[in-house]
DRENTIKOL-121519 format. One record per residue (C-alpha): residue number from 1; residue in three letters; chain; z negated, x, y. Coordinates in steps of 0.1 Angstrom, whole numbers, always signed. Example, Ala and Ser with C-alpha at 12.3 -4.5 7.8 and 13.67 -1.06 7.14 Angstrom:
1 Ala A -78 +123 -45
2 Ser A -71 +137 -11
//
This chain:
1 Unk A -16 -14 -179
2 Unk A -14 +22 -180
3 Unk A -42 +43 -180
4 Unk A -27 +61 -148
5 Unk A -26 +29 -130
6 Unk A -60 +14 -148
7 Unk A -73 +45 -127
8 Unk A -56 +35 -95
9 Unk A -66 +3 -99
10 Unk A -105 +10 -104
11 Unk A -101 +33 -73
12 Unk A -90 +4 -51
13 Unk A -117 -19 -64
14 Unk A -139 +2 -57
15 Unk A -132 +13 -20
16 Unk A -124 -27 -11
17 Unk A -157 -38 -27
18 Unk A -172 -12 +0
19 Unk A -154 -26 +27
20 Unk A -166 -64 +16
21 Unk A -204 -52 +16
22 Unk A -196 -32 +50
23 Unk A -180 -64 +63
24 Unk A -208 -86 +54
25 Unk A -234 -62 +67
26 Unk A -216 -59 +104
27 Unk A -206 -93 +103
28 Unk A -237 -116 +89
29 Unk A -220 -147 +89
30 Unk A -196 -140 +112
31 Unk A -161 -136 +93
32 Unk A -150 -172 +92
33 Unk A -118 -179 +112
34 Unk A -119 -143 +123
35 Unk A -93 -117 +114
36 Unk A -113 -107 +89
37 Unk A -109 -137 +67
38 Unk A -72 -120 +58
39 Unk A -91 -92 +36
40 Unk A -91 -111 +6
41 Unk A -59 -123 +5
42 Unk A -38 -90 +17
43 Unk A -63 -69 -10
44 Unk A -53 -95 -37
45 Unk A -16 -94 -31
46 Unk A -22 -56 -28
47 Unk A -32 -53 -61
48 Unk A -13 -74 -74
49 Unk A +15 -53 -61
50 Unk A -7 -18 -78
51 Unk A -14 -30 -114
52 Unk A +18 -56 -115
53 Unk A -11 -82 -129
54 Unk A -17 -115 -114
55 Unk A -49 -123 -134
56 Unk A -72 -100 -122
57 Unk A -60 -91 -91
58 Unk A -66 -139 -81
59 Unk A -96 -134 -98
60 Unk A -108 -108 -76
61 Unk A -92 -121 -44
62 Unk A -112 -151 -54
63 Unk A -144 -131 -58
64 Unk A -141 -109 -24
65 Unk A -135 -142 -4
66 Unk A -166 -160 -16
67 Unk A -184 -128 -8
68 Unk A -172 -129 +28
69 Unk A -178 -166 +31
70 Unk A -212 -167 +18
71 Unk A -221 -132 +43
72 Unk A -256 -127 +47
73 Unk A -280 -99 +58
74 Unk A -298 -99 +23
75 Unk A -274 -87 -2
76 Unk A -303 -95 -35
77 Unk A -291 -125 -21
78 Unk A -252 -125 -20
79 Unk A -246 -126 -62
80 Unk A -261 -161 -67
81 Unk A -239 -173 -39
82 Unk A -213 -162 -49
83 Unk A -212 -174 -83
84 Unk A -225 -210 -66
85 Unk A -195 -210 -41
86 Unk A -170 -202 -68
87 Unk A -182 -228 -98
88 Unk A -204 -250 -77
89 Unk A -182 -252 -48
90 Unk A -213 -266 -27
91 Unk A -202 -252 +3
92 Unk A -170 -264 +25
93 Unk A -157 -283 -5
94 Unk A -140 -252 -24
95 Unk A -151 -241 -56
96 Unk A -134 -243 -90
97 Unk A -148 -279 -96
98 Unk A -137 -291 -63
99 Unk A -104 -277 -76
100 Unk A -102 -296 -108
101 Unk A -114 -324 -92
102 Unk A -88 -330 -66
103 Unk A -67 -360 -74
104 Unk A -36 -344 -63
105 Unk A -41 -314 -84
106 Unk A -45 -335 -113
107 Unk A -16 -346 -108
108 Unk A +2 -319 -107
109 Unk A -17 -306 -141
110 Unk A -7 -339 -152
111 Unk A +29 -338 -141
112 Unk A +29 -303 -158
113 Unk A +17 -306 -191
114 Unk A +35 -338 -197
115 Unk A +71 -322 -186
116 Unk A +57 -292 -209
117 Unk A +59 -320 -235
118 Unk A +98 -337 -227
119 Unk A +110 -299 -229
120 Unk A +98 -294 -262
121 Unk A +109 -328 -274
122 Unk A +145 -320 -261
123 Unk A +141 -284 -280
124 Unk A +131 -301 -312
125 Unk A +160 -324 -307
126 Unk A +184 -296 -304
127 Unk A +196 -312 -272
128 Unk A +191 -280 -252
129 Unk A +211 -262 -275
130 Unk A +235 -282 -280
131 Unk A +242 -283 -239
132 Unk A +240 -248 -236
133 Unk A +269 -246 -263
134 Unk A +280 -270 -242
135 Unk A +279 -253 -208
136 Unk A +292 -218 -225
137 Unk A +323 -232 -232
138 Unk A +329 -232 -198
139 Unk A +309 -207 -181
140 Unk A +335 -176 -186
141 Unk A +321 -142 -167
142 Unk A +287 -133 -148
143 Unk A +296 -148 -113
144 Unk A +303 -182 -128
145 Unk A +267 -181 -147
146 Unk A +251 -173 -117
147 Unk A +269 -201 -96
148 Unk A +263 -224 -121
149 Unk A +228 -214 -122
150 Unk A +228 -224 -86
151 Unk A +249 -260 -89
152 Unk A +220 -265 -118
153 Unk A +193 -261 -95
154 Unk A +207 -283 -61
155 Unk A +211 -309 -89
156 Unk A +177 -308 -96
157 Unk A +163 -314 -59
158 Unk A +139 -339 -60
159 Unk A +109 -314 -66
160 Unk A +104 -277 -69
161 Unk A +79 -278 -103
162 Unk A +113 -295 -121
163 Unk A +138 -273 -108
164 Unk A +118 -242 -115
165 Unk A +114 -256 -158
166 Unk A +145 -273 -162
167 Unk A +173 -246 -149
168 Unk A +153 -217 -161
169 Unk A +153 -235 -197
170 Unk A +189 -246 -195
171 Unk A +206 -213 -180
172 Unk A +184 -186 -201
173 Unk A +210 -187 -233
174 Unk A +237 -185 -207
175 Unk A +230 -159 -184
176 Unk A +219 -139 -220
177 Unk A +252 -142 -229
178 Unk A +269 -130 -201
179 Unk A +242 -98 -198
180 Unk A +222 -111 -166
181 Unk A +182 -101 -167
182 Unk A +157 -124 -165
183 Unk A +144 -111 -138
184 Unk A +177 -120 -114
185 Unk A +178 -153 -135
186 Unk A +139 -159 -121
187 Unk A +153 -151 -91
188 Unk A +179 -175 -87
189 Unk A +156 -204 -107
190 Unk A +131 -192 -73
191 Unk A +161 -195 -48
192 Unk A +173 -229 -58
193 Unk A +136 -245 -62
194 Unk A +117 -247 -22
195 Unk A +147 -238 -4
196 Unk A +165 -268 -18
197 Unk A +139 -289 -17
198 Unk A +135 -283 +20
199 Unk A +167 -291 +32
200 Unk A +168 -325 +12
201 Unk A +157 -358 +29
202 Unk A +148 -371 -5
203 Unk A +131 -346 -24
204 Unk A +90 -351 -30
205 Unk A +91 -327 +1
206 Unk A +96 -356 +30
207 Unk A +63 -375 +18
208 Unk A +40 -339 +20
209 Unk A +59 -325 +54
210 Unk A +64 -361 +72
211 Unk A +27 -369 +64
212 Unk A +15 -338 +85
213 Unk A +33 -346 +116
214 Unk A +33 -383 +118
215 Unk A +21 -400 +148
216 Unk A +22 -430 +168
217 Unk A +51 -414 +189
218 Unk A +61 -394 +163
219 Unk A +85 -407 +132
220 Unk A +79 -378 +102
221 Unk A +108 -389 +88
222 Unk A +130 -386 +116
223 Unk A +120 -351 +127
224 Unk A +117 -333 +90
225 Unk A +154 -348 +89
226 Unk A +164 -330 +123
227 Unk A +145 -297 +117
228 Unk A +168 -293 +83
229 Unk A +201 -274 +102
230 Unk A +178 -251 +115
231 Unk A +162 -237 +84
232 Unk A +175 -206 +84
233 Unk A +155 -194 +56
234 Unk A +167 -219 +27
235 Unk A +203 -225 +40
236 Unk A +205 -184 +40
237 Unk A +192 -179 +11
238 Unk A +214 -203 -9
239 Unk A +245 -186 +9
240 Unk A +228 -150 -4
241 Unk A +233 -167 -41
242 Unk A +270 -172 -33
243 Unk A +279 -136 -18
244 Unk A +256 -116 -43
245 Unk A +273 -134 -71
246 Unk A +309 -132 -58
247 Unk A +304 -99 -47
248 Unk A +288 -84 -75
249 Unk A +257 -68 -55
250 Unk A +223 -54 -67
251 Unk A +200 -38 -55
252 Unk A +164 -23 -52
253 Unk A +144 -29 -83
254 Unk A +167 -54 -96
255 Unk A +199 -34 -102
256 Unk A +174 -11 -127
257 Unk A +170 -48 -148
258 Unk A +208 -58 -140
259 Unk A +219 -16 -153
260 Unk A +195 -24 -185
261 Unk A +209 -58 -190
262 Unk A +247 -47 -187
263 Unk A +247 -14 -206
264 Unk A +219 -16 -228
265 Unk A +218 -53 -239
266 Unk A +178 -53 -228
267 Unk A +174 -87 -200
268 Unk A +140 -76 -201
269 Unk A +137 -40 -191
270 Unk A +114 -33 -210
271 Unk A +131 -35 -248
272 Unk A +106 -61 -258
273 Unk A +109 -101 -253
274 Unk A +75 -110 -249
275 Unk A +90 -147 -258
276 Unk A +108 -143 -293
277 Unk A +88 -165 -310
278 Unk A +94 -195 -286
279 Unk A +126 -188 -280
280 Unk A +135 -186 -317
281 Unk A +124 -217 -324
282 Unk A +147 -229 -292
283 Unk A +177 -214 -309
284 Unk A +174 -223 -341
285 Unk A +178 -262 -337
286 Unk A +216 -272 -340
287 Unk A +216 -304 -346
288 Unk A +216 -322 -317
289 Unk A +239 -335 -293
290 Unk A +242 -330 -257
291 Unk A +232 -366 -251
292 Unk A +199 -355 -264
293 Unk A +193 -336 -234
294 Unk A +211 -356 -206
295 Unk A +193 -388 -208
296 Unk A +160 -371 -211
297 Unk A +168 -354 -178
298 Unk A +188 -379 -161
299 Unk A +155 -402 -172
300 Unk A +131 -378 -154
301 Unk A +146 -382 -122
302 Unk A +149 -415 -123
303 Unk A +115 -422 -135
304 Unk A +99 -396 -107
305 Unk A +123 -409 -78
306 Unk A +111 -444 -90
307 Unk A +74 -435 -93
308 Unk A +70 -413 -62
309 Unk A +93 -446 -40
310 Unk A +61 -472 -59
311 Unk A +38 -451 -41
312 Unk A +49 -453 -14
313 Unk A +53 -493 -12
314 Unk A +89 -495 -17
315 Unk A +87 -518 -47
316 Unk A +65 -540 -18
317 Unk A +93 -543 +10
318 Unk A +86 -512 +26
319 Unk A +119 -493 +39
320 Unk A +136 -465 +16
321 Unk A +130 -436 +37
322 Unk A +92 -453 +47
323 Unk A +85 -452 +15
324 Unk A +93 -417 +14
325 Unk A +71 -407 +40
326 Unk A +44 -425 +28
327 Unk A +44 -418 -6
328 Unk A +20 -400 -32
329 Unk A +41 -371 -40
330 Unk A +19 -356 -68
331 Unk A +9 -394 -79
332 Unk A +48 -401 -78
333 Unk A +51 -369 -104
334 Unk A +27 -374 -123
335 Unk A +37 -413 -129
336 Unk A +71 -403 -136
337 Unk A +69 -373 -161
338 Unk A +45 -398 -183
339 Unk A +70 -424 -181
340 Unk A +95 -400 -189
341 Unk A +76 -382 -217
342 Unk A +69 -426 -236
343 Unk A +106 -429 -229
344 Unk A +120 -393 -248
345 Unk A +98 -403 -279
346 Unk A +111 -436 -277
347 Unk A +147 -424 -277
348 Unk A +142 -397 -301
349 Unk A +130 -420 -326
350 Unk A +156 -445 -319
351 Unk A +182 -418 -323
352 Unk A +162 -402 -351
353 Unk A +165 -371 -344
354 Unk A +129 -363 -346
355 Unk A +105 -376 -374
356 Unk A +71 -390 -365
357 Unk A +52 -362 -375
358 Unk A +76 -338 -350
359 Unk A +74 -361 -324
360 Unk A +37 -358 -324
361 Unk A +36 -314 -328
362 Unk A +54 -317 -290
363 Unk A +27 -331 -280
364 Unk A +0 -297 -283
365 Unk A +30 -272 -285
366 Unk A +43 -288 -255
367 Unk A +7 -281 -239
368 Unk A +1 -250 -255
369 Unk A +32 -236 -236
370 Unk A +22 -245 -202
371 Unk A -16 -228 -207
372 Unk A -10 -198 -195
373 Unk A +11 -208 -163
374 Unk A -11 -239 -153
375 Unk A -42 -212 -156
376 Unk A -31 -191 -133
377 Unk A -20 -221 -110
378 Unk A -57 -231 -111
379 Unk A -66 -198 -104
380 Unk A -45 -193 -77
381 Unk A -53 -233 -59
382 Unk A -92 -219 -63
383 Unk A -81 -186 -40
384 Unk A -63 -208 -19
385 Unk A -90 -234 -12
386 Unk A -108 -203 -5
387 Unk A -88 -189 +22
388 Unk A -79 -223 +36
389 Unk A -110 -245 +33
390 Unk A -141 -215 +28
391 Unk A -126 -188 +54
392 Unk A -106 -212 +82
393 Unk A -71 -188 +82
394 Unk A -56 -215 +100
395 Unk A -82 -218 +126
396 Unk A -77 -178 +131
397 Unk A -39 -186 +130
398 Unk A -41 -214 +154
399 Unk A -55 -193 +181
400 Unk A -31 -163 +178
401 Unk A -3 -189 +184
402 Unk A -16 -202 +214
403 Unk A -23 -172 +227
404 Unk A +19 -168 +227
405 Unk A +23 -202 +242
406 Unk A +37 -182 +272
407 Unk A +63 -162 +254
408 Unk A +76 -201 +249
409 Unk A +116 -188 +236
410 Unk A +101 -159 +211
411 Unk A +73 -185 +198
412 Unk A +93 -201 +170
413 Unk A +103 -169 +160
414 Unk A +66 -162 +156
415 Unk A +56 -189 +141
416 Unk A +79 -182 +115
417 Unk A +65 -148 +105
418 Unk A +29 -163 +113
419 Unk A +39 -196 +81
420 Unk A +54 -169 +64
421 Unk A +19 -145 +60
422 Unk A +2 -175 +53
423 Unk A +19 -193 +27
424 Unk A +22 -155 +12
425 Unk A -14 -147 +12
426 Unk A -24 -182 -1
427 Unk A +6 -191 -23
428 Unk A +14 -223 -10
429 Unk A +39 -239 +9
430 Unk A +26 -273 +15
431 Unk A -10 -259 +24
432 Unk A +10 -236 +51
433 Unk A +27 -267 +66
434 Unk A -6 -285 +67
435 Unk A -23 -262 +88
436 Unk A +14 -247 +110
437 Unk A +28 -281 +113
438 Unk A +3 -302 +136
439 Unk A -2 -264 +158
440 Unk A +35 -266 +163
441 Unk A +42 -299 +169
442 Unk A +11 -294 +193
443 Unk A +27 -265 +211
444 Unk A +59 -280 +218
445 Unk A +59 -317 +233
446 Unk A +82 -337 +215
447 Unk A +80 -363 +245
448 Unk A +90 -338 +264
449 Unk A +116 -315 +247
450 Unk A +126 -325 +211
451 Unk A +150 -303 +203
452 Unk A +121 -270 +209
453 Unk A +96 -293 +188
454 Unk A +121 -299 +160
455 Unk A +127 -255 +158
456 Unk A +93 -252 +159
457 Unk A +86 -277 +128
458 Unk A +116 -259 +113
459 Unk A +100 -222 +118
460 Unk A +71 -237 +101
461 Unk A +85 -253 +70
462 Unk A +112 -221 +65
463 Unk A +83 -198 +71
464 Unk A +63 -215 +46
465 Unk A +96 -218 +21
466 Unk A +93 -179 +23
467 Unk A +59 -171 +16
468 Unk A +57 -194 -16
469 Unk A +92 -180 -21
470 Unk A +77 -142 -18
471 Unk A +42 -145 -29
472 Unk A +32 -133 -67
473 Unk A +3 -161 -63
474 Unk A +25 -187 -57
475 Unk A +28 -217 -77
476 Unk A +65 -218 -75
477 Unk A +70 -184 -86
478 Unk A +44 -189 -116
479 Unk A +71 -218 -125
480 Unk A +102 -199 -121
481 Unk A +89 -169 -142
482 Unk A +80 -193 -162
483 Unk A +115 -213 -169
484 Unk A +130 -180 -170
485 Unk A +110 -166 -193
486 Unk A +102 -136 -173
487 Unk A +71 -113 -161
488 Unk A +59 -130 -130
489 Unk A +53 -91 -116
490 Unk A +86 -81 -131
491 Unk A +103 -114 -109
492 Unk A +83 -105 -77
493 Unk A +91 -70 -74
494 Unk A +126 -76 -82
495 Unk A +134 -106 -55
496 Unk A +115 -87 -28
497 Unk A +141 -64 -16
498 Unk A +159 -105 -18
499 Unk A +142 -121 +3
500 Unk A +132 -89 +30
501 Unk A +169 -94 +41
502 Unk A +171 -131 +47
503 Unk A +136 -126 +64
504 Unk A +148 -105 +87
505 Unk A +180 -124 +96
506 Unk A +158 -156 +96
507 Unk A +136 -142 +125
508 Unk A +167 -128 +142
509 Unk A +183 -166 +140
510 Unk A +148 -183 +155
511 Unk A +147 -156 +186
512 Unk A +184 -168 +191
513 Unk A +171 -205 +193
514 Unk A +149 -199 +219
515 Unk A +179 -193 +240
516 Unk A +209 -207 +225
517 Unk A +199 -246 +213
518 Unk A +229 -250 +189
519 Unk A +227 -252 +154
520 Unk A +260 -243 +150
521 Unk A +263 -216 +164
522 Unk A +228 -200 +156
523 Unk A +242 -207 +119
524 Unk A +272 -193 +126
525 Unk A +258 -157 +137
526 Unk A +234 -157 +111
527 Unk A +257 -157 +76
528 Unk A +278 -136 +96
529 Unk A +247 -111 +102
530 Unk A +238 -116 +62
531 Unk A +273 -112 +52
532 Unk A +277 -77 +68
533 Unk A +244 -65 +58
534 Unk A +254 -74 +22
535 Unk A +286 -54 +29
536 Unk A +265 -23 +43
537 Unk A +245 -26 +10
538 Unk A +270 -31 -16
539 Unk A +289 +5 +0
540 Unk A +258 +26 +3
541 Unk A +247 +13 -33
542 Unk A +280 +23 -47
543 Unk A +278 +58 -28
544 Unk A +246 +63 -43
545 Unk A +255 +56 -80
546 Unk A +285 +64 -81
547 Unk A +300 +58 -113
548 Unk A +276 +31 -126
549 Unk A +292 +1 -118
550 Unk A +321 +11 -135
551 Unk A +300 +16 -167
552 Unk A +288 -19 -159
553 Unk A +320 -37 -154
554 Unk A +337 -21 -184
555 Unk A +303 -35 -203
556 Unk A +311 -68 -193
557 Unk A +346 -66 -196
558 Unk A +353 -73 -161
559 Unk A +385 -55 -137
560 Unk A +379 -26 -121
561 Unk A +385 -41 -87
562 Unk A +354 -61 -95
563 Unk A +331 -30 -91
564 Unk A +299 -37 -68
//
């Protein structure tokens, strides 16, 4: 951090620490489930934003909401609660024990540090190299790494945490090649990961969004299959993939990493890679084959699918999709990226391609690279418990919506943007769901009109794709910079400007629900909408650098008529 913005930053400490202790003095207990429980999270994205820094900018959204939740008229007294709240957690089960404690977070951590492992096993095996030698063969010019990128990731569907490690790993040596950042790789790793996930009826998704909704006249199941055609969000995204990579359009921050990348041979933008020593290791192994990294992979998903489908009873009569629904989806990970992990040191030492001794080093580096990511997951599960458990921001939430109840035709359009600042300011998308799903399902009967109850789960679950999409506290975005091997500032800023334009369009396609019921048709209108606002950009870009993308196609070797 510069010591311009060190300066900046200590300014805006400062003057929100003032308005905490102002806020605790006026309010004396009073902030919880008011609009004043949003202070810590739109301070901590803010800063975020300021000093590009997710560390300190959690830590201190952390610190400002236990300060609000623990508001009292003695301030001597606030310190010790504070510190109690945030280790302790003895109040309203948050609390960085409480955290670490959670089953389903442990699995997660669990799930994490284990797939950590199988990708350095397949690294050591040299059967990531050897499929990226593989895959280059056939990948001939920037569009096809990108679409490639984006076949990669629908494969992967059946969670977000695997998509976001596996194509970032697999496509980095590809999209090097070809002169495309990291940062638009993160981006695409990000687009492929919740917004697939969402709009697959057997992705770990269906157990976490059925399980909110379910009730005795309700089937989860049934309805998160029906609300899929209208998620606008996801389906518009993954069409924003195709266009930007057929077309050839950049913009915002991101065509300053894609003109560094093309002309200057820098993916980083910043003419260091913070990676080299990880990544040389990566690159150095040819030995393997591309077996070596199929089978692992093709292992994982069985091994999840089966663990997260034992879970749920399947392996005890219960239906397919039942299962599903009733599953353990961070129990089902976890089972299946340990059975995974015994399974690739198995193989490898059937194949021998590793010796004992390297078979066993995967083990702590495999866990030594997922430190830094899984810490700021923690980090960022502590601010969210905060915000969701400590400070009630659904309960504020809840009665804003139904406050709109009237407006019945503009309410999925605002419960969109409503899912949207929540799973933004938390970093979750499955927390967002939890609190927006049972207010929306509430709000519109399905006895009584289905097809407005299934929009209104849909505004929810593409509001909440968004946020975690959007949010530099989210735990997807953690795991795309991650897979990518990119600055989790450097792939926020960048895929803003991204996901602004399918927001937009989103919101326009939810108001057109209220009054036109057909999927089709709201679909329709919609990629048309996104497809001439990508038009719009793509001229006003090339009027404003005029000249540059010629540079850049005669860098990549590409026709003049491909100029974007």
């Amino acid at each position: 951090m510069g010591k311009v913005r060190k300066n900046v930053f200590a300014v805006v400490i400062g003057v929100l620490l003032l308005v905490h202790v102002w806020v605790v003095v006026l309010a004396a207990g009073g902030v919880v489930g008011t609009v004043w429980c949003l202070l810590p999270a739109l301070t901590a994205v803010a800063t975020s934003l300021i000093t590009r820094e997710v560390f300190s900018s959690l830590i201190y959204g952390v610190v400002s909401g236990a300060i609000l939740m623990v508001s009292s008229n003695d301030l001597l007294d606030v310190p010790g609660k504070v510190v109690l709240c945030i280790v302790g957690g003895e109040e309203k089960g948050v609390g960085l024990l409480n955290v670490l404690s959670d089953s389903w977070n442990m699995g997660i951590l669990l799930f994490l540090f284990t797939i950590g492992i199988v990708v350095d096993l397949v690294n050591r095996s040299g059967g990531r190299a050897a499929f990226t030698r593989w895959l280059s063969r056939r990948v001939k010019n920037r569009r096809g790494a990108q679409l490639f990128t984006l076949l990669v990731g629908c494969i992967c569907f059946i969670d977000d945490y695997f998509n976001c490690l596996t194509v970032g790993t697999v496509m980095r040596p590809v999209t090097d090649s070809h002169k495309i950042s990291r940062a638009k790789l993160a981006y695409l790793v990000d687009s492929t990961a919740s917004p697939v996930c969402i709009i697959v009826p057997l992705s770990s998704w269906v157990a976490a969004v059925s399980g909110y909704i379910a009730t005795d006249q309700i089937n989860g199941v049934d309805l998160f299959i029906k609300q899929i055609p209208y998620s606008f969000y996801s389906i518009l995204t993954i069409l924003m993939i195709i266009l930007i990579s057929l077309l050839n359009i950049d913009f915002g921050p991101m065509l300053r990493h894609e003109r560094n990348a093309q002309l200057h041979d820098d993916v980083f933008s910043s003419g260091v890679n913070p990676y080299e020593d990880v990544e040389k290791l990566e690159n150095d192994n040819q030995k393997g084959s591309i077996f070596d990294f199929i089978i692992p992979i093709v292992s994982f998903s069985f091994f999840v699918l089966g663990g997260i489908l034992y879970t749920g009873g399947f392996f005890n009569g219960t239906s397919f999709l039942d299962s599903f629904a009733a599953s353990d989806a961070s129990k089902g990970l976890a089972l299946g990226a340990v059975l995974t992990c015994a399974f690739s040191h198995f193989y490898f030492r059937i194949r021998r391609s590793l010796s004992f001794e390297e078979s066993m080093n995967s083990i702590p580096n495999g866990i030594r690279h997922m430190a830094i990511p899984v810490s700021i997951l923690v980090i960022a599960w502590l601010f969210g418990s905060i915000a969701r458990n400590g400070l009630e921001i659904g309960t504020f939430f809840a009665s804003f919506v139904h406050e709109f109840e009237a407006y019945v035709k503009f309410l999925p359009a605002f419960i969109f943007l409503i899912s949207c600042f929540i799973a933004f300011a938390t970093g979750t998308s499955w927390g967002t769901i939890a609190i927006m799903a049972p207010i929306a399902v509430s709000v519109f009967d399905y006895a009584k009109d289905p097809t407005t109850c299934v929009i209104g789960l849909s505004a929810v679950c593409a509001g909440a794709v968004c946020g975690d999409h959007s949010s530099p506290i989210s735990d997807t975005s953690i795991m795309a910079s991650t897979g990518a091997h990119c600055s989790l500032m450097d792939h926020v800023i960048t895929q803003l400007p991204y996901v602004a334009l399918v927001v937009v369009i989103s919101f326009i396609g939810f108001i057109l629900t209220g009054f036109v019921q057909s999927q089709l048709i709201c679909l329709f209108m919609t990629a048309v909408l996104l497809t001439a606002s990508l038009l719009v950009i793509k001229a006003i870009v090339s009027v404003r650098h005029v000249g540059l993308f010629e540079e850049m196609d005669e860098a990549n070797g590409d026709a003049p008529s491909d100029e974007g």
